[in-house]
C-alpha positions as CSV (number, residue, x, y, z in Angstrom):
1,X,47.5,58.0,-56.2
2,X,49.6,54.9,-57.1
3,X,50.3,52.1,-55.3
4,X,54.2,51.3,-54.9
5,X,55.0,47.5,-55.3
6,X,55.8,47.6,-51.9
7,X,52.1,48.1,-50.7
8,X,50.5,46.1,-53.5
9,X,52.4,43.0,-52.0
10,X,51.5,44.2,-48.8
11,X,47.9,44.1,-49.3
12,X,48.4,40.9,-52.1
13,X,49.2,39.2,-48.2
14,X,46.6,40.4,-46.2
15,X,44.1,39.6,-48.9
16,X,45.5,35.8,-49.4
17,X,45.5,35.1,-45.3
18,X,41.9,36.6,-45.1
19,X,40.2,34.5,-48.1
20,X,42.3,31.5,-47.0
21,X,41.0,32.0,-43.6
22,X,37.4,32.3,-44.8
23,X,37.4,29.3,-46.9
24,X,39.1,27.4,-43.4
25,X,36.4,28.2,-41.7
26,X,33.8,27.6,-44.1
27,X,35.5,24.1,-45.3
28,X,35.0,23.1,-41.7
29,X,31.7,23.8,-40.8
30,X,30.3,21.0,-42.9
31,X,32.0,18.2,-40.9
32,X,30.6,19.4,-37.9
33,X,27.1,18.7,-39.4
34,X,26.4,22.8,-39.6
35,X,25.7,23.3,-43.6
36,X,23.6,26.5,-44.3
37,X,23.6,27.9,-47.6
38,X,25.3,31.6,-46.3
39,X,28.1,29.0,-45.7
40,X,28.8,28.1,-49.5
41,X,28.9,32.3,-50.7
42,X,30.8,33.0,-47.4
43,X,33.8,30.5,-49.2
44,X,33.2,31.8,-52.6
45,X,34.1,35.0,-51.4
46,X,36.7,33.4,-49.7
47,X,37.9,32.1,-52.9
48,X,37.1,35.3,-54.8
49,X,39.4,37.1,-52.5
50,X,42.4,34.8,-53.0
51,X,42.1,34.5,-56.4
52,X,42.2,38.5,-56.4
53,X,45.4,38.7,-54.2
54,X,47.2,36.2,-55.8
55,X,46.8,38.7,-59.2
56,X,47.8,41.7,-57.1
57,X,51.0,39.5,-56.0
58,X,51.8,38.7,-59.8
59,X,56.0,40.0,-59.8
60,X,57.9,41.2,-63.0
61,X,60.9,42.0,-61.2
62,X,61.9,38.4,-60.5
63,X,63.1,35.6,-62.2
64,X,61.1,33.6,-65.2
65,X,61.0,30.2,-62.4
66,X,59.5,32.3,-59.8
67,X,56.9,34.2,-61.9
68,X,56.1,30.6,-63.3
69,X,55.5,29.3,-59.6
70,X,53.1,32.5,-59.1
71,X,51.1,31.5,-62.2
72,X,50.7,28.4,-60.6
73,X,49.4,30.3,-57.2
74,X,47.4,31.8,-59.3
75,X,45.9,28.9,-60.6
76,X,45.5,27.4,-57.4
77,X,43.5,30.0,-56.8
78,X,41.2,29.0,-59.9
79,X,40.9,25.9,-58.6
80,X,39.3,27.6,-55.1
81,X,37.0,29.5,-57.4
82,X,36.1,26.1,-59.0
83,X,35.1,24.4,-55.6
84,X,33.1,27.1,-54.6
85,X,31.5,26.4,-58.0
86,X,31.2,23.2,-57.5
87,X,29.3,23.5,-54.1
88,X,26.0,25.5,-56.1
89,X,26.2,23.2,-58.7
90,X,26.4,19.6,-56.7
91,X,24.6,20.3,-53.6
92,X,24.6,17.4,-51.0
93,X,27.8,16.0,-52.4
94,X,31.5,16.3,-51.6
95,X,32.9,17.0,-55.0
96,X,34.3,20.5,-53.9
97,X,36.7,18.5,-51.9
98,X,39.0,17.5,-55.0
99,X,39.1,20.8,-56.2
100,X,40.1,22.1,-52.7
101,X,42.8,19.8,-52.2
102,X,44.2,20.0,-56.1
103,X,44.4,23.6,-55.6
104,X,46.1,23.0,-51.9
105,X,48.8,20.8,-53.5
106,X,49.5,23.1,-55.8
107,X,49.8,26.3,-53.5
108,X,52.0,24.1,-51.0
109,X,54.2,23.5,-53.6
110,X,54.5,26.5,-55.2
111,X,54.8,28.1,-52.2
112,X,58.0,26.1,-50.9
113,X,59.3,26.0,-54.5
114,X,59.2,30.0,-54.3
115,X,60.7,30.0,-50.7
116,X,63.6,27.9,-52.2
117,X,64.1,30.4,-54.7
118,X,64.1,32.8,-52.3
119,X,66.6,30.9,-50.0
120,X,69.1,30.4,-53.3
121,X,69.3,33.9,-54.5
122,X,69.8,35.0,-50.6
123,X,72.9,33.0,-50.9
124,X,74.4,34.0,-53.7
């Protein structure tokens, strides 16, 4: 059975807003002085799952800027794995933070860049 583009953007979304909601809730528990060590797997699943909808949301039918801004999701994404990695391998510091927020920066812009895009072609 084959998945039409259709559904594999469908479930590209649901993926995304689950992982992203995962690592939310697991980004906050530590600044409400709850830290258990469940808590740092919980967000690398988190970021596992993003990173595997954001390469189940990967376009060819679109143009070369917009692909380019979903490599960049992508790679956002890869920055999410990184933190996660980066809370086994520096426990008791807040290193994962950087990562977190490069890959937020990124995403936020890539995200309205792709909306723009979006918003342009609509117009035309």
């Amino acid at each position: 059975m084959s998945m039409t583009q259709e559904h594999r953007i469908a479930l590209s979304n649901v993926l995304v807003i689950v992982g992203l909601l995962v690592m939310l809730a697991m980004a906050i528990m530590p600044l409400l002085n709850f830290n258990q060590e469940w808590m740092r797997w919980a967000f690398a699943v988190g970021a596992f799952i993003v990173l595997v909808g954001r390469a189940l949301g990967m376009r060819r039918d679109v143009s070369l800027r917009v692909r380019r801004l979903h490599h960049i999701l992508v790679t956002s994404a890869i920055l999410y794995c990184a933190s996660a990695g980066t809370m086994f391998y520096s426990r008791g510091t807040n290193d994962w933070v950087a990562f977190l927020l490069a890959g937020l920066v990124m995403q936020i812009y890539a995200s309205t860049m792709i909306d723009h895009e979006a918003k342009k072609t609509d117009n035309k």
